[in-house]
C-alpha positions as CSV (number, residue, x, y, z in Angstrom):
1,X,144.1,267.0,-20.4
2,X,145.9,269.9,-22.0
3,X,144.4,271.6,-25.1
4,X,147.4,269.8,-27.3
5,X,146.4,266.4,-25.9
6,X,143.0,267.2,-26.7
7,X,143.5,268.1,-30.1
8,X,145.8,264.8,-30.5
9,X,143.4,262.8,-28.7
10,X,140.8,264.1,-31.0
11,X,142.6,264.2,-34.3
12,X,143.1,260.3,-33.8
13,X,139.6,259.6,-33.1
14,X,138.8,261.3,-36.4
15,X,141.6,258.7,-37.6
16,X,140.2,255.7,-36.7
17,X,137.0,256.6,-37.9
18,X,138.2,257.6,-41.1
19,X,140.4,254.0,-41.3
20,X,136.9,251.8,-40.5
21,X,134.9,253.9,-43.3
22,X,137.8,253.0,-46.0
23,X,138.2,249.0,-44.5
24,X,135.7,246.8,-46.3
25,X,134.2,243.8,-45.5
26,X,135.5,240.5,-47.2
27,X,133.3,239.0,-49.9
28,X,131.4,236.2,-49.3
29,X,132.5,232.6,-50.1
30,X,130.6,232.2,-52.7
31,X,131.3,234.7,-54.8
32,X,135.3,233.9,-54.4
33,X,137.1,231.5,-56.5
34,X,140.4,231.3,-54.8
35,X,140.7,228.9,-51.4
36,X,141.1,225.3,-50.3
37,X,139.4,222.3,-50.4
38,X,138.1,221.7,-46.9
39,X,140.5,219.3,-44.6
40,X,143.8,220.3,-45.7
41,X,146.7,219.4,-43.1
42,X,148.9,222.1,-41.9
43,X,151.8,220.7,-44.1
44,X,149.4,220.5,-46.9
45,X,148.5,224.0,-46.2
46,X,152.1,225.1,-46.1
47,X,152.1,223.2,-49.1
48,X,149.4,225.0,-50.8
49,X,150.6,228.1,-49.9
50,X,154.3,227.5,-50.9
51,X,152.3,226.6,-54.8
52,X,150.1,229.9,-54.4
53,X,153.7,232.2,-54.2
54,X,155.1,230.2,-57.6
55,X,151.8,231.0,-59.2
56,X,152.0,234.5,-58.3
57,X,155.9,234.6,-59.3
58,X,156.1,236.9,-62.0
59,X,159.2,235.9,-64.3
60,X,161.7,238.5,-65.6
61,X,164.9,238.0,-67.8
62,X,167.3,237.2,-64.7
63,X,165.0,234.0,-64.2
64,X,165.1,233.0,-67.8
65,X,161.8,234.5,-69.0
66,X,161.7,233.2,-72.6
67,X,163.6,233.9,-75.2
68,X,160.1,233.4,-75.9
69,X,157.1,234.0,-74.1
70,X,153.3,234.7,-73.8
71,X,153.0,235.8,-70.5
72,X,155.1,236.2,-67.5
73,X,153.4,234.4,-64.5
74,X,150.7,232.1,-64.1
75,X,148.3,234.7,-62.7
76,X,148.6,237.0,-66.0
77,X,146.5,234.6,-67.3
78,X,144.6,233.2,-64.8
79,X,143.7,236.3,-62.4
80,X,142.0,235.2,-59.2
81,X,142.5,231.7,-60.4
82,X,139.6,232.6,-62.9
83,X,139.0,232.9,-66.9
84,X,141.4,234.4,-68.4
85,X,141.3,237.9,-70.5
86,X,141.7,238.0,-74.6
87,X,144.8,239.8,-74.0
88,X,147.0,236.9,-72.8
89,X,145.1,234.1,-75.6
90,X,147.4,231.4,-77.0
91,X,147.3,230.9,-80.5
92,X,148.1,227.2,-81.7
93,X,148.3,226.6,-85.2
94,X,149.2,223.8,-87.8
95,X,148.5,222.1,-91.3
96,X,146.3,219.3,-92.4
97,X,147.8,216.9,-94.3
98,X,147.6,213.7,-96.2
99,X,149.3,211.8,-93.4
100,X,147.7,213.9,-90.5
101,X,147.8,217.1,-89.2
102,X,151.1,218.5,-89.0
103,X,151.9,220.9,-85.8
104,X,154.4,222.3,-88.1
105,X,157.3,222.2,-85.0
106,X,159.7,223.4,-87.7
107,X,158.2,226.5,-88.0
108,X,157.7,226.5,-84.1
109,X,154.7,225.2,-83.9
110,X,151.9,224.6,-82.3
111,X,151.8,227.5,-80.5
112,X,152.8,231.0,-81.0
113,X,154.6,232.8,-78.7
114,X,154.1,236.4,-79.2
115,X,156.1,238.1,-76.8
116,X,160.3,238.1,-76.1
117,X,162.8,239.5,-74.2
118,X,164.9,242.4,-75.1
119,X,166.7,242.4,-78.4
120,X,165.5,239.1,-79.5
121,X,162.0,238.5,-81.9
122,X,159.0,236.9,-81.1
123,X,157.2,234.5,-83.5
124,X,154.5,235.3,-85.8
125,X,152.1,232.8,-87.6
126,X,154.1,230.9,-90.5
127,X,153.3,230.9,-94.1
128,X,151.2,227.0,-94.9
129,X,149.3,226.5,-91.8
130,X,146.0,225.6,-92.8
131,X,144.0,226.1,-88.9
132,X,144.7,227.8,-85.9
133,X,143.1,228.2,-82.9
134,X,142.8,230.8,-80.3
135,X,142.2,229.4,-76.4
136,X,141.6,231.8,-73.6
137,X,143.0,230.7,-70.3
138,X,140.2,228.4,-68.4
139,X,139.6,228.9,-64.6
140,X,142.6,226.6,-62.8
141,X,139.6,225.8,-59.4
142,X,138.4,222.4,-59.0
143,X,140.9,221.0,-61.1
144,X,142.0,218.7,-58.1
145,X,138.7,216.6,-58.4
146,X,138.9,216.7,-62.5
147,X,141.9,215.2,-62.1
148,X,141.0,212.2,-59.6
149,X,137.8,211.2,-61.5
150,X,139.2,207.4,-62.5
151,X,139.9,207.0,-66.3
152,X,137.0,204.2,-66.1
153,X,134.2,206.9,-65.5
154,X,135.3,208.2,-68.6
155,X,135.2,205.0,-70.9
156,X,132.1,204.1,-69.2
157,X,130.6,207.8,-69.9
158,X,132.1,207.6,-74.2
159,X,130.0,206.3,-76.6
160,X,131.5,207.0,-79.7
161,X,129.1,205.2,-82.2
162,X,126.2,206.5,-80.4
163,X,125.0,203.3,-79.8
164,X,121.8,205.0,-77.9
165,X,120.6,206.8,-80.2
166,X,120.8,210.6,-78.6
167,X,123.0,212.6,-81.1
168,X,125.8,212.6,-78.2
169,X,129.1,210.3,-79.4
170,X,131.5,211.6,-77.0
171,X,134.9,210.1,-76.4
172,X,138.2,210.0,-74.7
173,X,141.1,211.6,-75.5
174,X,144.1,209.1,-76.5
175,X,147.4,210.9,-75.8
176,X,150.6,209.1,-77.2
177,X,153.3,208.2,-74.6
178,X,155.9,210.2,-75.7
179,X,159.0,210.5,-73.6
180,X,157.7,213.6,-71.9
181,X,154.4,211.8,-71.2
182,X,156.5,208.4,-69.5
183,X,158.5,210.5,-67.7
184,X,155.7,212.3,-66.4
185,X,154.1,209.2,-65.4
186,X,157.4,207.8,-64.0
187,X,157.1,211.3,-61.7
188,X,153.8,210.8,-60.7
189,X,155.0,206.6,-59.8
190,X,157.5,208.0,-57.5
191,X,156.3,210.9,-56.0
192,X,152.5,211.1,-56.6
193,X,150.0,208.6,-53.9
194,X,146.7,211.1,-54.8
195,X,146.2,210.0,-58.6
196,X,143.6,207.0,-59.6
197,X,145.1,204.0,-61.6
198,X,146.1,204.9,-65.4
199,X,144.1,202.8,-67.8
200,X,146.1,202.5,-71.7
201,X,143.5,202.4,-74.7
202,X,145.7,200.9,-77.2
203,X,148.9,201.9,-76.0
204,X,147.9,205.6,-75.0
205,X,146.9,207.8,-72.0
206,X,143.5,209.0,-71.7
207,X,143.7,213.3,-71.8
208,X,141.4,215.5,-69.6
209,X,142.9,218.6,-69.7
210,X,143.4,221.3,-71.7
211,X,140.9,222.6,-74.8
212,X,141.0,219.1,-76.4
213,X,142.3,217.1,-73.5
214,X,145.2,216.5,-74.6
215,X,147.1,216.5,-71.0
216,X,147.1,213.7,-69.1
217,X,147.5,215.5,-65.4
218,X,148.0,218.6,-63.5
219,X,151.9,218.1,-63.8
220,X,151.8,217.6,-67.6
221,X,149.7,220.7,-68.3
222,X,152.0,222.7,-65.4
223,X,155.4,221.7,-67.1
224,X,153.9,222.5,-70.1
225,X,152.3,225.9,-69.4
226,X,156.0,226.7,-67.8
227,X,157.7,226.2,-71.2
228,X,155.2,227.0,-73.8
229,X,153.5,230.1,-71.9
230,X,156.7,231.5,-69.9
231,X,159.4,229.9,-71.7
232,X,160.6,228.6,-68.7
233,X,162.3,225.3,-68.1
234,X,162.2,222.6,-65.8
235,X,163.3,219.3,-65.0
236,X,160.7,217.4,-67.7
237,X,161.1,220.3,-70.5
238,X,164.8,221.7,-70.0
239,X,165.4,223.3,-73.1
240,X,164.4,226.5,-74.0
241,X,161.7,227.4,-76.8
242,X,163.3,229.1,-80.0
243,X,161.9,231.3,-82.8
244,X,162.9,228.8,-85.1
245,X,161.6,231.4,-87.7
246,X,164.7,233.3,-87.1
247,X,167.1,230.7,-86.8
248,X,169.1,229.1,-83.9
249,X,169.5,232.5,-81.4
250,X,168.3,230.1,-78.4
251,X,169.8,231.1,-75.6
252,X,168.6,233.5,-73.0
253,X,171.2,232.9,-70.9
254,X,170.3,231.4,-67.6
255,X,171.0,227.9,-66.9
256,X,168.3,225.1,-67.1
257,X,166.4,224.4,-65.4
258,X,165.3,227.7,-64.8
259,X,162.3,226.7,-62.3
260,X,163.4,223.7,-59.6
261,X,161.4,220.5,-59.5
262,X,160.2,221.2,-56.2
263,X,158.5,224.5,-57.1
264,X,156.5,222.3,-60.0
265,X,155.1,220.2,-57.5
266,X,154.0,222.9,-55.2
267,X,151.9,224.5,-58.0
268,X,150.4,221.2,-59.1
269,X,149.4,220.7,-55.2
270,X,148.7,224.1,-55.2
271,X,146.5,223.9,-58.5
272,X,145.1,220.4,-57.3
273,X,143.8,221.3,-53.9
274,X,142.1,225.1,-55.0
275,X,138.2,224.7,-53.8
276,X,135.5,223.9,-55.9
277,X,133.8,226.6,-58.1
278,X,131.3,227.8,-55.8
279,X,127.8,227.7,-56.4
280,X,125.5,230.9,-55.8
281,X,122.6,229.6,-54.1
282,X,119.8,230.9,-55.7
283,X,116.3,229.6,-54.6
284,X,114.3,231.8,-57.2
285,X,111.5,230.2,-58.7
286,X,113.2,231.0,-62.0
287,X,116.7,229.5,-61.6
288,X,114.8,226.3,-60.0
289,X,112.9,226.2,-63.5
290,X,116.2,226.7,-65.2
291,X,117.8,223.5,-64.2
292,X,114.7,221.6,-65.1
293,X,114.8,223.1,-68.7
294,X,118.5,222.7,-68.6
295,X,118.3,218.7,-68.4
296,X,114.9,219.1,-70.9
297,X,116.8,220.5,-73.2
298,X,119.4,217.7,-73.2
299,X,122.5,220.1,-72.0
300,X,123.5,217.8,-69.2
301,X,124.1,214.9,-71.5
302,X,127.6,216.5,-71.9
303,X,127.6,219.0,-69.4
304,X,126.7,215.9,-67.4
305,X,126.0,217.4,-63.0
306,X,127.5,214.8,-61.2
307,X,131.2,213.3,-61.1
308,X,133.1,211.2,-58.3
309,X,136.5,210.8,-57.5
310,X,138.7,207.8,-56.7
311,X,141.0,207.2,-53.6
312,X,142.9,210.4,-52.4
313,X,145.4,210.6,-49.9
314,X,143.9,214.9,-50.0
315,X,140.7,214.0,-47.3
316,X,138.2,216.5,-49.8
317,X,139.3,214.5,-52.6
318,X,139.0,210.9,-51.5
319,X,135.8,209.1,-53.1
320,X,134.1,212.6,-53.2
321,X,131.1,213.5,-55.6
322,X,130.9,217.1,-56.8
323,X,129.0,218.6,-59.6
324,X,131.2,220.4,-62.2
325,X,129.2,220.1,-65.6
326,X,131.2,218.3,-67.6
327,X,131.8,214.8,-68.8
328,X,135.6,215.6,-69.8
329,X,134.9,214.3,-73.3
330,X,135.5,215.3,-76.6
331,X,132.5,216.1,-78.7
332,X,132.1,217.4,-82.1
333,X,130.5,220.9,-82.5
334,X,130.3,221.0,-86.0
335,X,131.2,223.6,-88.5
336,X,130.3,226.9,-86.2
337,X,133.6,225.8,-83.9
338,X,135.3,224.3,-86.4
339,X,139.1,226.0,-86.4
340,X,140.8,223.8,-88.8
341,X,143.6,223.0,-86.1
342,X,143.7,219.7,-83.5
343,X,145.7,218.0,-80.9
344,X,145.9,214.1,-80.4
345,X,142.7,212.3,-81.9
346,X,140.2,214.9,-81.9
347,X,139.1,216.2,-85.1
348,X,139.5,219.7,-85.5
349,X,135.5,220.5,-84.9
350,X,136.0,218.3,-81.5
351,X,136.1,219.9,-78.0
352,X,136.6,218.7,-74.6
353,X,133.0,220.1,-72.8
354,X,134.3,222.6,-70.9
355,X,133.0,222.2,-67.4
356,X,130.7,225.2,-66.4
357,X,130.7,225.1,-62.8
358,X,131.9,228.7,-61.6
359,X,130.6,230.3,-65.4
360,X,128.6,232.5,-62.8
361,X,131.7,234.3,-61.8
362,X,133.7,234.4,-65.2
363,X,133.0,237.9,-66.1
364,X,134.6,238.9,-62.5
365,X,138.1,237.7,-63.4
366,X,137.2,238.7,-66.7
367,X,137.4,242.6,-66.2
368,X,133.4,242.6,-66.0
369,X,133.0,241.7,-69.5
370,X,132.6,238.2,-70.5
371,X,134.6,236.1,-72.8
372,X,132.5,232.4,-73.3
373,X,133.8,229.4,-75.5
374,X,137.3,228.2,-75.9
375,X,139.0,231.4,-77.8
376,X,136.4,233.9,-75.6
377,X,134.1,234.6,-79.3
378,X,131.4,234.6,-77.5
379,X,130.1,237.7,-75.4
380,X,127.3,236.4,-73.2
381,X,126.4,232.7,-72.3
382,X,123.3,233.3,-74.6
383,X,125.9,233.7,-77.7
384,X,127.5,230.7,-76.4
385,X,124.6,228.5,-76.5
386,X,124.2,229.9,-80.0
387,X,127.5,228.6,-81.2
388,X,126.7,225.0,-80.3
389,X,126.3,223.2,-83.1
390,X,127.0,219.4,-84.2
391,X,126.8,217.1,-81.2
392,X,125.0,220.2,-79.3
393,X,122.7,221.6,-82.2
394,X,119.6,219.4,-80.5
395,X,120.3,221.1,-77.7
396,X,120.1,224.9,-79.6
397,X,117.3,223.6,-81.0
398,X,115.6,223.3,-78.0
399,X,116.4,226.1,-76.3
400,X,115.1,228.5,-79.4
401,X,112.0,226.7,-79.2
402,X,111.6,228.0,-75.4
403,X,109.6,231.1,-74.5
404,X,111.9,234.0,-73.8
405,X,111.0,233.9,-70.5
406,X,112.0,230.4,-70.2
407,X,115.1,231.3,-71.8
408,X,115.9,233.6,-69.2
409,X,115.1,231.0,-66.5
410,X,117.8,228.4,-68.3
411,X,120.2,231.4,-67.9
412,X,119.5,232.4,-64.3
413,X,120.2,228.8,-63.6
414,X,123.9,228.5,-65.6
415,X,124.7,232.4,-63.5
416,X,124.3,230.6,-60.3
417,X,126.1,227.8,-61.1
């Protein structure tokens, strides 16, 4: 071998070795939040990954971003399928009055959206509203086996006059069958074999997703996140939002709808067949004591452990039980998360219990910082716990009584959950 050779021969040594110190190992599964449930199909696969590209697909004019918009893609506000960041918040707003609250849609209400495209205005918060609140973008895992527990868990699970006696009156959301709503449900008839029975409670759907549950299913909050978050239009919500504030400018001149039926259902596969929130295993004596003093303290009688699914044609989802921390309720929380604004029956101090399976991994997709509650006000889960008041002020209660160091051992428990 020539000195040339040598030096080549060499020189690509040094390459390789340079290329394995900058390659990095793949974190482990647990510490992930993107992946599939377990069993998937190859179609179902394809599936999933045909759903993973939409939720990637970042929106620009040519696709009919807007007029009006919040963000451009479902991953600005759900990064790595996680919590969300403050910066891409949606602000809903509207009025109490004395025949209800009033959403205030001809002032382009509920929600605000903050951003538009080129040489057109976005909306700002209206003169009259009398509440608004600010949600932060939840994590989008697990939401396949949310979405299969069977409506009758739920009414078993509400007990709205609190007939036993524990400060906890939970209840279902009741969502009015609006067109949107049966036509959804017409959808989900035709196309849809993975979804339990629908039970009506005088007329209405029973909500599950969504800050106060007001969605009734991973297709209704989809086609709504399209339009009210992107300003894109499909199939169920054709027509374009407008600043009403300025007037009728509408158009943004691509034709509807600007996002094909098809592509909807492959992010609500995609959405409904992401993996469960993994837990950290953690077999410290401290996190063991954690859960103990979690269920002393009487968290899990919202944040209730176990759920199970109904039939599901998706194997991982058929009759499964998993553990996400939540009884899909809405409970009131009293004056400290009281925003003065509501959707369907809730009162404005009610909230669906946010399920806190994956909480462990929030500040990740967070930019390391964390951002707890429904509008991200608090700053630690501690602060979080602090804000619970009403239905979950026993529970406060309880945990200020502990020692700090049993406070610490209720908060190693929620990080590895």
């Amino acid at each position: 071998m020539g000195y040339v050779a040598r030096l080549i021969s060499l020189s690509g040594l040094m390459a390789l070795g340079a290329c394995d110190a900058l390659v990095t190992s793949a974190p482990p599964d647990d510490e992930v939040l993107a992946g599939t449930v377990p069993g998937l199909t190859g179609s179902q696969l394809a599936q999933h990954a045909r759903g993973d590209e939409e939720f990637a697909r970042v929106f620009g004019t040519v696709d009919g971003l807007g007029p009006i918009f919040v963000a451009p893609s479902c991953e600005s506000c759900h990064v790595g399928d996680g919590k969300g960041h403050p910066l891409f918040n949606l602000t809903r707003f509207g009025r109490t009055t004395t025949d209800g609250f009033d959403h205030m849609r001809a002032y382009g209400g509920p929600q605000i959206q903050n951003r538009a495209i080129q040489n057109y205005m976005s909306e700002v918060m209206p003169g009259g509203a009398t509440g608004y609140a600010v949600f932060t973008a939840p994590s989008v895992t697990g939401l396949g086996y949310l979405e299969s527990v069977p409506d009758q868990t739920l009414l078993d699970l509400e007990d709205p006059d609190d007939v036993d006696g524990d400060g906890i009156s939970g209840r279902v959301q009741l969502v009015d069958e609006t067109d949107i709503v049966a036509e959804i449900g017409r959808l989900e008839d035709v196309i849809d074999g993975n979804l339990p029975p629908r039970i009506r409670v005088d007329g209405k759907l029973i909500g599950r997703f969504g800050k106060k549950a007001s969605a009734i299913s991973l297709l209704h909050q989809t086609v709504s996140a399209y339009h009210e978050d992107m300003g894109i239009t499909s199939d169920v919500l054709p027509v374009d939002p407008v600043n009403r504030q300025v007037g009728g400018f509408a158009s943004d001149g691509v034709a509807d709808p600007e996002v094909t039926s098809s592509a909807v259902q492959a992010v609500v596969f995609y959405l409904r067949t992401l993996k469960a929130p993994p837990r950290r295993v953690d077999g410290s004596a401290d996190a063991q004591a954690g859960a103990a003093l979690f269920a002393q303290a009487g968290c899990a009688k919202c944040h209730i452990t176990v759920l199970r699914t109904g039939s599901s044609t998706i194997a991982a989802l058929n009759n499964a039980e998993f553990r996400p921390y939540t009884d899909l309720l809405l409970h009131d929380m009293g004056p400290e998360l009281d925003d003065g604004y509501t959707e369907g029956r809730a009162l404005t101090s009610e909230w669906r219990t946010a399920p806190l399976w994956g909480i462990g991994l929030a500040e990740s997709s967070q930019g390391g910082m964390g951002f707890f509650l429904h509008d991200g006000r608090a700053r630690s889960i501690r602060d979080a716990i602090e804000l619970h008041g009403g239905e979950g002020s026993a529970s406060r209660a309880a945990f200020r009584a502990l020692s700090s160091q049993q406070q610490e051992q209720v908060l190693a428990y929620l990080r590895s959950l």
